[in-house]
C-alpha angles and dihedrals in degrees: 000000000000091000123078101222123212123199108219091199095058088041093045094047089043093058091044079057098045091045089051090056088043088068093064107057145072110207133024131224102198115189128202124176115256095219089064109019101175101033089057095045114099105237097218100033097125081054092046092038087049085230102295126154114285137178109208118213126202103206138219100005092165084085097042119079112269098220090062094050099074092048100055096043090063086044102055094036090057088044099046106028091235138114115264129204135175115229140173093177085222097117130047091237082070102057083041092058095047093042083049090046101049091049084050098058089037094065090088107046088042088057092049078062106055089041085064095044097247133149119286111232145148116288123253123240141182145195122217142157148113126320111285100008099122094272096136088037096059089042088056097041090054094038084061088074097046130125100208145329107267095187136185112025125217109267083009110119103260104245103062122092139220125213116185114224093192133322095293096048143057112188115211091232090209126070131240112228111217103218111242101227097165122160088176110101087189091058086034076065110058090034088071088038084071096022104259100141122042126273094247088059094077150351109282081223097056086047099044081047090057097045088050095057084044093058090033088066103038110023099024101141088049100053091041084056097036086051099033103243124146119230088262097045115097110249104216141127087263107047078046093063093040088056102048091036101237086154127166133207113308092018095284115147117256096229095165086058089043095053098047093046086049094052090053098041086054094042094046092056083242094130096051133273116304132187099203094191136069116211084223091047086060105044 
């Protein structure tokens, strides 16, 4: 399978459900993967979002390369009109900053209220994103701090729940799944590389391929030296086996075994920290 597949009936049915849970809040926390900012942005999301407050979060940037954050971050702040801020979630100063941020954006809306005379109450705030962009992770880390579940809201559909995080926010304890409608084979791609897409969606050796000739362009002295190959010396799945030795009957390289270790080397963080996107390749 050398093309990553995509199903329009479960996408279509995943962004009718997001947009459902979209009705109910106040306020967005949109996260992207640091390690492909632009491949793991939704491309209509003000549209999906109709327009509301979101603070976009580029995740676990402790595996992306440092010197490219900033830069997208920049980058994506001047394209969508939104906050952005690098996490890796691994340290407390990071949930502080997202709970201070939120109450920030949320001044505004809180003060339409009260000039209605409405009810004062906690924002309400979701996490959405892609597949396996930290969205579960961030919910758990903020629902670490909570008081108490408030379930289900008046004129809310019953089965979704409320935590309050403190006395200014509720958290939607459930996340909303960006659908990943892609026609680019190239962002399809990189997608598979973080898991992203599901594993029946493509062959884990097409996809390590891929992620070899990625590095090989951008990062190609540090994968030589991570691999062990010379200047001189061809970087492939192949010549990868040969070297480590992951060798099957007759001498012939074990490229099932390769491309999985690859994948999960990359994934881990264990080959080093890679930025896989260029702000001028995605203009």
């Amino acid at each position: 399978m050398t093309h990553i597949h995509w199903y329009p009936g479960h996408i279509a049915k995943a962004q009718r459900q997001l947009k459902e849970k979209l009705s109910l809040v106040d306020v967005i926390l949109e996260i992207i993967d640091s390690r492909i900012p632009y491949s793991s942005m939704y491309n209509n999301t003000n549209e999906l979002c109709n327009n509301k407050p979101r603070l976009i979060l580029m995740n676990k940037a402790d595996l992306s390369d440092s010197k490219y954050n900033k830069i997208w971050q920049e980058s994506i702040s001047n394209m969508t009109g939104q906050k952005v801020i690098a996490t890796s979630l691994n340290s407390k100063n990071d949930i502080n900053n997202i709970i201070n941020n939120v109450i920030e954006m949320s001044k505004e809306i809180m003060e339409k209220r009260k000039a209605k005379g409405l009810l004062e109450r906690p924002v309400r705030v979701m996490v959405i994103g892609m597949p396996n962009v930290g969205k579960s992770t961030i919910i758990n880390r903020l629902v670490k701090r909570q008081k108490a579940k408030t379930g289900a809201k008046a004129g809310v559909t019953r089965n979704q729940q409320w935590v309050r995080i403190n006395n200014k926010i509720e958290l939607l304890d459930t996340p909303g799944i960006i659908p990943t409608t892609q026609n680019n084979q190239a962002q399809a791609m990189k997608l598979a590389i973080v898991s992203s897409i599901g594993e029946n969606a493509y062959d884990n050796e097409h996809v390590a391929d891929g992620l070899v000739k990625i590095l090989l362009d951008l990062y190609e002295d540090e994968i030589r030296k991570y691999f062990d190959f010379t200047k001189e010396e061809t970087v492939n799945l192949e010549t990868i086996a040969y070297k480590r030795n992951w060798i099957l009957k007759e001498q012939k390289p074990d490229i099932i075994r390769t491309s999985g270790v690859i994948l999960k080397l990359f994934r881990d963080g264990k080959m080093g920290k890679f930025t896989l996107e260029r702000i001028e390749d995605n203009k």
